[in-house]
Residue frames relative to the residue before (quaternion, step in Angstrom):
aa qw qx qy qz dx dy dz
X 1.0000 0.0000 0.0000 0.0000 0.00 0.00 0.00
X 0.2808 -0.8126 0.4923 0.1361 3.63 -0.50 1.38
X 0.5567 -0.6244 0.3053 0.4549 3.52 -0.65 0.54
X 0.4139 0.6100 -0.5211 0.4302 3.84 1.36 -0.69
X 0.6352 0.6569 -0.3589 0.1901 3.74 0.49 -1.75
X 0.7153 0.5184 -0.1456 0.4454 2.73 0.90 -1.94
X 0.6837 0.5529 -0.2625 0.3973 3.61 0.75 -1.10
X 0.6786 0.4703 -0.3010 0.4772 3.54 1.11 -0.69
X 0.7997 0.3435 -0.2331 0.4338 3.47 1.67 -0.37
X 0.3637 0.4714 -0.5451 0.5901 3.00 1.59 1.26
X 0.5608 0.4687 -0.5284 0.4321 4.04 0.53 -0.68
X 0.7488 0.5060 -0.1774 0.3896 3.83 0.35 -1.15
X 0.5439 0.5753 -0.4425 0.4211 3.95 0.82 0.25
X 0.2122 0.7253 -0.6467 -0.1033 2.73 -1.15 0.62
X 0.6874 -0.4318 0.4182 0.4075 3.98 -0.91 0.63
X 0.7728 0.3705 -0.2285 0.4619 3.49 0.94 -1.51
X 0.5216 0.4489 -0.3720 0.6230 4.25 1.29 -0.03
X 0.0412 -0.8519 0.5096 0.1135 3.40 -0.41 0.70
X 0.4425 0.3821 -0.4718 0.6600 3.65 1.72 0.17
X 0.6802 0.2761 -0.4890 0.4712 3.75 -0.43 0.57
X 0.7092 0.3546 -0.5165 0.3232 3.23 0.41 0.18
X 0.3824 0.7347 -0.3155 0.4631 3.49 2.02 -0.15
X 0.6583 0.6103 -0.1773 0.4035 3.64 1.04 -1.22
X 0.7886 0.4276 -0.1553 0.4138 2.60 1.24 -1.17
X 0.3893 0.7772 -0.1266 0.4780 3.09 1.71 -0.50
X 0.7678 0.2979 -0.0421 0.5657 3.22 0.78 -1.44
X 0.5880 0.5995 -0.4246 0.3383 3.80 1.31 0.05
X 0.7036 0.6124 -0.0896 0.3491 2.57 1.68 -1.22
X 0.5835 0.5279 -0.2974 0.5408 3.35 1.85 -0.99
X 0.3903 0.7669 -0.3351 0.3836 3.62 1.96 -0.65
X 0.8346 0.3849 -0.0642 0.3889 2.85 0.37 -2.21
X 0.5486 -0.5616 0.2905 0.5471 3.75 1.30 0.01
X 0.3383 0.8333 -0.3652 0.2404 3.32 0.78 0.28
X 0.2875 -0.7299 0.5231 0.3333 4.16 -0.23 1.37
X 0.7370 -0.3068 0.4790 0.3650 3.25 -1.69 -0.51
X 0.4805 0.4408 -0.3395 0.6778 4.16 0.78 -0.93
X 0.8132 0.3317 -0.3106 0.3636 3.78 -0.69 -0.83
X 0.7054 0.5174 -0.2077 0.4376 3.55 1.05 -0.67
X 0.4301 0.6043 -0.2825 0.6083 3.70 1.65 -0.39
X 0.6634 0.6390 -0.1767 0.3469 2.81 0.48 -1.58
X 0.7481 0.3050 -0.1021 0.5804 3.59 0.31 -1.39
X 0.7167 0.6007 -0.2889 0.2053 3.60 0.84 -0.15
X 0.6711 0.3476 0.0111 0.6547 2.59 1.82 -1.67
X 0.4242 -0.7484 0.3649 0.3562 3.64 1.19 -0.68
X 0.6212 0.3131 -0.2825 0.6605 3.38 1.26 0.00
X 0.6299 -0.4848 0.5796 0.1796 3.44 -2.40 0.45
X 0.2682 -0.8000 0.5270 0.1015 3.47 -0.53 1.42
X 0.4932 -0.5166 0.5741 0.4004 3.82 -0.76 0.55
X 0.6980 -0.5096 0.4687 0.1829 2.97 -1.95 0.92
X 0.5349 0.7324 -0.2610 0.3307 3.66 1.30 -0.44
X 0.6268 0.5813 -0.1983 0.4795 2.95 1.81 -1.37
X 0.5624 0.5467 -0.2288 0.5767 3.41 1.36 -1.61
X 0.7504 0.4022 -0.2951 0.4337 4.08 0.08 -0.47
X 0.5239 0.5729 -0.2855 0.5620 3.88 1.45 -0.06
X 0.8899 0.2287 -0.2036 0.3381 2.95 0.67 -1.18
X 0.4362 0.5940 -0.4403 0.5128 3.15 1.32 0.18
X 0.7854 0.4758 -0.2329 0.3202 3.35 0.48 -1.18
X 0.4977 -0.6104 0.3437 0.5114 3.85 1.96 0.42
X 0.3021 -0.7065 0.6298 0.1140 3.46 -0.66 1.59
X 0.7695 0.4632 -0.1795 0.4014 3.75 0.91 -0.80
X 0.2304 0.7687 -0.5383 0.2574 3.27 1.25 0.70
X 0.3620 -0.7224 0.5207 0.2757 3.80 -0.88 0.21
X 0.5863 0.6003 -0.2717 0.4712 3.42 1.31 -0.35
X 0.6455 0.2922 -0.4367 0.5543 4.01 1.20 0.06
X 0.5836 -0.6715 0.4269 0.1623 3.24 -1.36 0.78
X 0.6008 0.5124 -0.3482 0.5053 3.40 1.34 0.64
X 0.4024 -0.5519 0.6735 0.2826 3.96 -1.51 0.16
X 0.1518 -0.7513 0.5614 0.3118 3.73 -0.73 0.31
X 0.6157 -0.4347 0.4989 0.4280 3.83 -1.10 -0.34
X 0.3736 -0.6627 0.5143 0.3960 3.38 -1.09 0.22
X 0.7065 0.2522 -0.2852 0.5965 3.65 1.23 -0.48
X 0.7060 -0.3727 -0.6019 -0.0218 1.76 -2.22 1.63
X 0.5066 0.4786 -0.6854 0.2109 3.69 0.14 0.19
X 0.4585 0.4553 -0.6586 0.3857 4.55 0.09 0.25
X 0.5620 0.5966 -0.2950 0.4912 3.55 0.61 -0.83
X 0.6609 0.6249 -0.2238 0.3503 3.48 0.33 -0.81
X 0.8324 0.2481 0.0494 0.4930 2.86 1.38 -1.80
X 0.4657 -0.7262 0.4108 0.2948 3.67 -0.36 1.97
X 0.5851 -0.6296 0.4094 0.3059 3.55 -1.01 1.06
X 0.6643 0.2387 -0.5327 0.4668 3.94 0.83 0.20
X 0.4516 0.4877 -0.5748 0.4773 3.92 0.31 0.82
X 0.7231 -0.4316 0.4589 0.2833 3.82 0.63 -0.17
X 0.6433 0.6105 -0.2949 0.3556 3.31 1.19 -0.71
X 0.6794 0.4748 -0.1824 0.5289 3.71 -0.97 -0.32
X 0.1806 0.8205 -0.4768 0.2587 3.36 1.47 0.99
X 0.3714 -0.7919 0.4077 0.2624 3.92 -0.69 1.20
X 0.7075 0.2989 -0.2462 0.5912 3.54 1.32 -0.37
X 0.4695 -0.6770 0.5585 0.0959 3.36 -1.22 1.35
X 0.3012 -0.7010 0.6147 0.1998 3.59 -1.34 0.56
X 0.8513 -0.4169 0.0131 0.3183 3.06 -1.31 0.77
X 0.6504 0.6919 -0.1689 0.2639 2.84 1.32 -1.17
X 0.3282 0.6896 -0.4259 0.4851 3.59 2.06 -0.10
X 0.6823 0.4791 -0.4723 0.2860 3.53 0.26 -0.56
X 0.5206 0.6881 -0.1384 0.4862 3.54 1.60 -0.87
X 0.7317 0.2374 -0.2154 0.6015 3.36 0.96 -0.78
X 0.4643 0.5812 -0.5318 0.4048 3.80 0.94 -0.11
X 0.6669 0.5665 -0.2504 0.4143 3.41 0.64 -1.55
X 0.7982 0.4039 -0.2462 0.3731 3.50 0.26 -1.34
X 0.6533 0.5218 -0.2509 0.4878 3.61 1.80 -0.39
X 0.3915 0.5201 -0.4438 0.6159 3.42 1.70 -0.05
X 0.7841 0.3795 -0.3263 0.3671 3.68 0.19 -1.11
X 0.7543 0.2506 0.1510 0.5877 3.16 0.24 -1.05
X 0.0354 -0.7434 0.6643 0.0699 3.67 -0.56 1.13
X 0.6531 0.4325 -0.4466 0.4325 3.85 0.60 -0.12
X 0.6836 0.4948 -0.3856 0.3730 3.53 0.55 0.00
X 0.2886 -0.7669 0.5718 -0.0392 3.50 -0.67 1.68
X 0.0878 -0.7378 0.6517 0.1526 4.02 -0.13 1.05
X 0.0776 -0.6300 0.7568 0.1557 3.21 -1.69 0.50
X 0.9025 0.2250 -0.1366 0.3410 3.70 -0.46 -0.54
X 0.0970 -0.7185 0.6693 0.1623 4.04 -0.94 -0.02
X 0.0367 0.7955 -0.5995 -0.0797 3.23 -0.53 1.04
X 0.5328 -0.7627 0.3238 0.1721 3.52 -1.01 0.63
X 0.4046 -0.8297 0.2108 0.3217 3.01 -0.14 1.12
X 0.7800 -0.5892 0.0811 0.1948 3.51 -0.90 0.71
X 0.5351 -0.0210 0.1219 0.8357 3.05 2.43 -1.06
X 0.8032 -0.4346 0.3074 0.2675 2.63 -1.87 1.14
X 0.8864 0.2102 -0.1578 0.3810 3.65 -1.04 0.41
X 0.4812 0.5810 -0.4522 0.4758 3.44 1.78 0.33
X 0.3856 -0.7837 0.3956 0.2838 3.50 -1.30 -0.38
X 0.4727 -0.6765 0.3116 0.4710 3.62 -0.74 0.91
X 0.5289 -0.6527 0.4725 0.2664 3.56 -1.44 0.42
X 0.1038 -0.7704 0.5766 0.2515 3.55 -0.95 0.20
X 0.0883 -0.7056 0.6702 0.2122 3.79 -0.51 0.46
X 0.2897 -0.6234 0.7245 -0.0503 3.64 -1.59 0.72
X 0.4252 -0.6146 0.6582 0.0903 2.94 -2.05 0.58
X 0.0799 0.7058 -0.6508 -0.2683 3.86 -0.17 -0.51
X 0.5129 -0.7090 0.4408 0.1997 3.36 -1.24 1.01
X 0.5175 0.6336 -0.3474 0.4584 3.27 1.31 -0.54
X 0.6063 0.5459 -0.2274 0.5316 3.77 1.22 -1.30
X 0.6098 0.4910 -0.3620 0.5060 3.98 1.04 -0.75
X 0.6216 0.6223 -0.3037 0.3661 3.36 0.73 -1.16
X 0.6943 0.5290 -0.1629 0.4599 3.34 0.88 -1.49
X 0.2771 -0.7226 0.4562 0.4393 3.83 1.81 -0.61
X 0.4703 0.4999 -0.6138 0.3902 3.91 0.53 1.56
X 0.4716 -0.5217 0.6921 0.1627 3.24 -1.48 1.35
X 0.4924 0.5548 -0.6449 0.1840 4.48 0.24 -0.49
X 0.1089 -0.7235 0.6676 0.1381 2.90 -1.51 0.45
X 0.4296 -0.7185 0.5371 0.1033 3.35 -1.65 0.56
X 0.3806 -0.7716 0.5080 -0.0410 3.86 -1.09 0.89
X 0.1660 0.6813 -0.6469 0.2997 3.31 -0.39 1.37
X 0.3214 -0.7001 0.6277 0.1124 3.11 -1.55 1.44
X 0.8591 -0.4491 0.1502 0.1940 2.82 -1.87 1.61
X 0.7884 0.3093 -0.1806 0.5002 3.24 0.51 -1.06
X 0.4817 0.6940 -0.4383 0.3069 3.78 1.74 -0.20
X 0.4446 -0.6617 0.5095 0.3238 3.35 -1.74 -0.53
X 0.7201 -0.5096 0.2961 0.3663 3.84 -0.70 0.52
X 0.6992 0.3590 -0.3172 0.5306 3.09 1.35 -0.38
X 0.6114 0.3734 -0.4996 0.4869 3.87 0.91 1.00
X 0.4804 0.6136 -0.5510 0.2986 3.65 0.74 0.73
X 0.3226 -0.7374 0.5698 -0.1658 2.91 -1.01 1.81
X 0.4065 -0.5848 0.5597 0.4236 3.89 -0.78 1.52
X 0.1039 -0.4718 0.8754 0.0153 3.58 -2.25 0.67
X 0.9170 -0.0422 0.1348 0.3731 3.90 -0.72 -0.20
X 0.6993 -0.5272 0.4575 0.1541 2.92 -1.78 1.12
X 0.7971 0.0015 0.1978 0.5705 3.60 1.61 -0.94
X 0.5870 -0.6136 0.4354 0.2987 3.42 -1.04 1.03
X 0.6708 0.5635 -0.1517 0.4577 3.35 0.95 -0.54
X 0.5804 0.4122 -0.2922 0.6386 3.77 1.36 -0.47
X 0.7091 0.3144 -0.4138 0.4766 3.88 0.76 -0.38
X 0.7487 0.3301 -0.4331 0.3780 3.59 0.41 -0.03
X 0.3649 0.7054 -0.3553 0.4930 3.55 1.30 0.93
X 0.7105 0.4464 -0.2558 0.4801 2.96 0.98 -1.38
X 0.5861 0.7013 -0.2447 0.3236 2.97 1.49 -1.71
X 0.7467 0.3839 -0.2618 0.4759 3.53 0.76 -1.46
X 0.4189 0.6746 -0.4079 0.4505 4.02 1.15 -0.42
X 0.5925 0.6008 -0.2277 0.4860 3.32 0.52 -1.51
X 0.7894 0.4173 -0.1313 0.4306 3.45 -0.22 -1.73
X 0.6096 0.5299 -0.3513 0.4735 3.80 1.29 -0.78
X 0.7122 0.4433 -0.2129 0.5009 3.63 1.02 -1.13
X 0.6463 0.4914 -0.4328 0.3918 3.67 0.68 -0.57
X 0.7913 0.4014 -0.2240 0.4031 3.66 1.30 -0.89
X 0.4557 0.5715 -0.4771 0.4879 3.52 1.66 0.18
X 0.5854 0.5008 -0.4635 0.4379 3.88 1.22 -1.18
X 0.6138 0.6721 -0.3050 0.2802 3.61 0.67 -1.18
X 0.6430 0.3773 -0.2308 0.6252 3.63 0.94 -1.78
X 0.7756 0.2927 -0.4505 0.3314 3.91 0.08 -0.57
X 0.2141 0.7627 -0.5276 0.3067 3.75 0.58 0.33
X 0.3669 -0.6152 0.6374 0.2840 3.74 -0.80 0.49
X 0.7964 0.2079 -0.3026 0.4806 4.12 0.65 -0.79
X 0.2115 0.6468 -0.5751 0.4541 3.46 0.84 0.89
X 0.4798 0.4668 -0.5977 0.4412 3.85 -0.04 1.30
X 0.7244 0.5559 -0.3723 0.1661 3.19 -1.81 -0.12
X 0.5376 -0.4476 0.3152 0.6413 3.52 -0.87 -1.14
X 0.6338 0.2790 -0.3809 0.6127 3.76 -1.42 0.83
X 0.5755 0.4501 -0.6502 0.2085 3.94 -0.14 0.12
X 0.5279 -0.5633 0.5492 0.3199 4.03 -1.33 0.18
X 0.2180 -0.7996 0.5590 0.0262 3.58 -0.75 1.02
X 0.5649 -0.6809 0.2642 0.3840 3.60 -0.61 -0.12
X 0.5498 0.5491 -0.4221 0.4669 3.39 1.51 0.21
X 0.5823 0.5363 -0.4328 0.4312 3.22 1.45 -0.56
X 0.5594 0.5843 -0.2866 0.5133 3.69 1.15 -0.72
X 0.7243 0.3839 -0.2750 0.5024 3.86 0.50 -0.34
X 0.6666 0.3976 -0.3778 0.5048 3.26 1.07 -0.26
X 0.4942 0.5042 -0.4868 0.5144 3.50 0.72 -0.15
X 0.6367 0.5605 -0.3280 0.4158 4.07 0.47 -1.46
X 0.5018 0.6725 -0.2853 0.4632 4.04 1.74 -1.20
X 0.8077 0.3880 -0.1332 0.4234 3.02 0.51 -1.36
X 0.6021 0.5538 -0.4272 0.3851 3.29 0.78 -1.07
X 0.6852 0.6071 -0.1718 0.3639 3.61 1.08 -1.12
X 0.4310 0.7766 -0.2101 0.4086 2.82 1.75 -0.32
X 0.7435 0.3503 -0.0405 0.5682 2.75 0.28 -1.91
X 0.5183 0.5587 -0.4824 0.4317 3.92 0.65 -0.83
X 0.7818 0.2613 -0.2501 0.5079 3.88 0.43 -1.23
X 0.3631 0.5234 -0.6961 0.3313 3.98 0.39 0.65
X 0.5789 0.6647 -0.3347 0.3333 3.03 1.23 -2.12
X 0.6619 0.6030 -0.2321 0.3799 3.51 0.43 -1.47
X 0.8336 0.3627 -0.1279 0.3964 3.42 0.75 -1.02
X 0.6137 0.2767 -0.3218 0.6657 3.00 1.70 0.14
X 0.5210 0.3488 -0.6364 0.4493 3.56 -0.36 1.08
X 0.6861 0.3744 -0.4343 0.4478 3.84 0.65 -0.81
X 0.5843 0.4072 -0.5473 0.4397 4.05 0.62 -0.29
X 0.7660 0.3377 -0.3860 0.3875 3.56 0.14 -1.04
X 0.4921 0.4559 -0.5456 0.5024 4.03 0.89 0.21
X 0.6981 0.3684 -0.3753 0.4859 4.15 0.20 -0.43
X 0.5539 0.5624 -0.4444 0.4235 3.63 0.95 -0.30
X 0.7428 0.4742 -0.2119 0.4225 3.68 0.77 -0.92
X 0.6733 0.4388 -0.2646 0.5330 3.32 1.15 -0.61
X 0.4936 0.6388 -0.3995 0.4344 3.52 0.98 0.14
């Protein structure tokens, strides 16, 4: 990848072309370029170590209780991990919209909404907040507009904590229910495997604060 190459696929991104932002993506993992360095040139600002500890750690697990975006965590992920994926999932339509509205707001996650007739959640970055070196993120329901996202957390990583907490307590109320029987009732492996996960994500948490504590002391 020649530096002209690379330059003509930075002139040509745009946030709102997501296969150019793929192109670019892939010059960069081309050109030897890490993930941190690739964000970087994409979005213009440094991404918290949280982002880098997700995506290594499989955005597409079935066991976290969220959908990711395709931008920036495809980006995120070097194209022999799979990442830098040329067709987008649904969820582009969501981030098309919220980038028409709002160009400083960066979704990462759909979480689903808890019971029937509620709405899923979107949580977001705001690039301007990266810039500034805050991980806060902000919260706006699915069917909302950019201009009702509202800060929720210090980190992407405390809401899908809370999130999987939640989900641990809704299914312990569930299994301890007297009409908890039958088909659809909640058992206790199903309840430990929720308790699996929750623990999960607790040690991503874990593993990004010690990287982003060795990051600073560097």
């Amino acid at each position: 990848m020649t530096d002209a190459a690379l330059e003509r696929l930075r002139a040509e991104a745009a946030r709102d072309d997501y296969g150019s932002m793929v192109r670019l993506a892939r010059g960069l993992y081309a050109a030897g370029f890490g993930p941190r360095q690739v964000l970087r040139t994409c979005y213009g600002a440094d991404f918290p170590e949280e982002v880098f500890v997700l995506a290594e750690g499989g955005l597409w697990r079935p066991d976290l209780l969220a959908r990711f975006t395709n931008q920036p965590w495809q980006l995120a992920v070097p194209p022999e991990h799979d990442g830098t994926q040329e067709t987008p999932s649904s969820l582009v339509r969501t981030e098309l919209r919220l980038l028409a509205e709002d160009p400083d707001l960066l979704p990462l996650l759909r979480i689903p909404a808890a019971a029937p007739g509620k709405d899923d959640r979107i949580i977001c970055y705001r690039l301007g907040e990266l810039r500034a070196g805050r991980s806060t993120v902000f919260r706006l329901f699915g069917r909302g507009s950019a201009r009702d996202a509202l800060e929720c957390g210090d980190c992407v990583l405390d809401v899908l904590v809370a999130e999987h907490a939640a989900y641990v307590r809704a299914l312990e109320r569930q299994r301890d229910d007297p009409s908890n029987w039958g088909a659809g009732s909640v058992d206790d492996v199903e309840v430990e495997e929720a308790h699996e996960g929750l623990e999960e994500v607790r040690e991503l948490r874990r593993q990004a604060g010690l990287r982003a504590a060795a990051r600073r002391e560097d």
